[in-house]
C-alpha positions as CSV (number, residue, x, y, z in Angstrom):
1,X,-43.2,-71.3,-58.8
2,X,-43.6,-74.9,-60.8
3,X,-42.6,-76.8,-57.5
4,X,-44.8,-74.9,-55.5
5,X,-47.5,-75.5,-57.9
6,X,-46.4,-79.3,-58.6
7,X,-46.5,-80.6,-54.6
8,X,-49.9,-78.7,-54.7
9,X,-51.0,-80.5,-57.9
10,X,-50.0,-83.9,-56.2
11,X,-51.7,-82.8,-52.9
12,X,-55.0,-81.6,-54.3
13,X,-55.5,-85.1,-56.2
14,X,-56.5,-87.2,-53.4
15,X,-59.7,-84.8,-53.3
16,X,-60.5,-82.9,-56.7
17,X,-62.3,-85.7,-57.0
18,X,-64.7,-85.4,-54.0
19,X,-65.1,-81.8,-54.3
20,X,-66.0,-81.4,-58.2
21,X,-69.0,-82.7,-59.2
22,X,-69.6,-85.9,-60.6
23,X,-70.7,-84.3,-64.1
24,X,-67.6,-82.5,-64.6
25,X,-65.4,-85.3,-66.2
26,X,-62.4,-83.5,-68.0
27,X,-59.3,-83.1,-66.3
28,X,-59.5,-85.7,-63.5
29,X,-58.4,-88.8,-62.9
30,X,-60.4,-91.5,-64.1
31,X,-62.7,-89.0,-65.4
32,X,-63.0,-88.9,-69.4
33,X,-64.5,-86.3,-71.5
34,X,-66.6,-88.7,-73.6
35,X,-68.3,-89.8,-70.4
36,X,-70.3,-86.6,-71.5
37,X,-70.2,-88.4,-75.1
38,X,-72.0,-91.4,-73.8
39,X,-74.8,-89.3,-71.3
40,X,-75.9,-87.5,-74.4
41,X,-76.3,-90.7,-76.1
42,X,-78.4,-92.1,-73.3
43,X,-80.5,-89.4,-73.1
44,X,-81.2,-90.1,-77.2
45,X,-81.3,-93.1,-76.5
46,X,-84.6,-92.6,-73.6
47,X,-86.6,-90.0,-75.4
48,X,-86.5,-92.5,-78.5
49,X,-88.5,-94.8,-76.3
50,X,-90.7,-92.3,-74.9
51,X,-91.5,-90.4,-77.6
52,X,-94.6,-88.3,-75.8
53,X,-92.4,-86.5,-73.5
54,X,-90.7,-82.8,-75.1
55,X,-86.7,-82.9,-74.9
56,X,-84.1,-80.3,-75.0
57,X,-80.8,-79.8,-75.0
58,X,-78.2,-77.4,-74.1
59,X,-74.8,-77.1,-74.9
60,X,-72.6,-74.3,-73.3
61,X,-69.6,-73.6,-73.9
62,X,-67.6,-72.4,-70.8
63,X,-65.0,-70.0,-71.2
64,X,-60.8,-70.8,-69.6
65,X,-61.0,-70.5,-65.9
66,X,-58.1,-67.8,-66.2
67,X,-60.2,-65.5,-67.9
68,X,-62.6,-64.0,-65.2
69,X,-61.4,-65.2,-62.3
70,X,-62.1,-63.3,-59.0
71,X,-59.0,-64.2,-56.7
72,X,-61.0,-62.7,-53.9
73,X,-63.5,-65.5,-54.4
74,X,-61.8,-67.9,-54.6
75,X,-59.7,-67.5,-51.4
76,X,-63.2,-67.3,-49.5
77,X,-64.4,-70.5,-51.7
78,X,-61.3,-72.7,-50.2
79,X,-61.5,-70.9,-47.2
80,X,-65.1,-72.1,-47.2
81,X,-64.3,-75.7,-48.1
82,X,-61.7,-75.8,-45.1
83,X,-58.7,-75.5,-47.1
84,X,-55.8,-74.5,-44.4
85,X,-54.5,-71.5,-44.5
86,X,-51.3,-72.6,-45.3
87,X,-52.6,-74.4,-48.8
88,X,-54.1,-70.8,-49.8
89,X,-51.1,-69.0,-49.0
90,X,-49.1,-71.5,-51.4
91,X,-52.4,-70.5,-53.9
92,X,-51.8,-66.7,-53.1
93,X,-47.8,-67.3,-53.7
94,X,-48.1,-69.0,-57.2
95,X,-50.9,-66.6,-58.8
96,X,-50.2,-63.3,-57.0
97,X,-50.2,-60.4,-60.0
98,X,-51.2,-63.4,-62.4
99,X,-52.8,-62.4,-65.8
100,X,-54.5,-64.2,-69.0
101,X,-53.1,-63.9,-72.1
């Protein structure tokens, strides 16, 4: 199990950061989680200038991917973002009868 899911680790970093949107910044490489730090204070930063336009602000707080995943969707997501079939058969391998806790 780990070095099935290590050589797909080191595989998937060539593109993770191609396929996950540029405002998603924890967990990547290069990507830092105060790069979210600095956007809010730009934004502060704009509307303090331009004080006639209404802001808000929303913060959500996302719950662990683990916790509702639906494997079925996410075979049809890699299998929609040309992922082989061998690459999701690893996927199926390592989290087959996988639970949160």
């Amino acid at each position: 199990y780990k070095i099935m899911a290590t050589i797909l680790a080191e595989r998937l970093k060539s593109v993770l950061s191609r396929v996950i949107h540029i405002d998603q910044n924890g967990f990547l490489p290069y990507r830092q989680i105060k790069m979210n730090t600095r956007t809010i204070i730009d934004i502060f930063e704009y509307y303090k200038v331009h004080t006639t336009k209404t802001m808000a602000l929303i913060f959500l707080d996302a719950q662990k991917a683990f916790d509702n995943l639906n494997w079925n969707i996410l075979v049809k997501q890699l299998t929609g973002m040309k992922f082989g079939e061998k690459f999701i058969g690893f996927i199926r391998t390592i989290y087959n009868m996988q639970t949160a806790k």
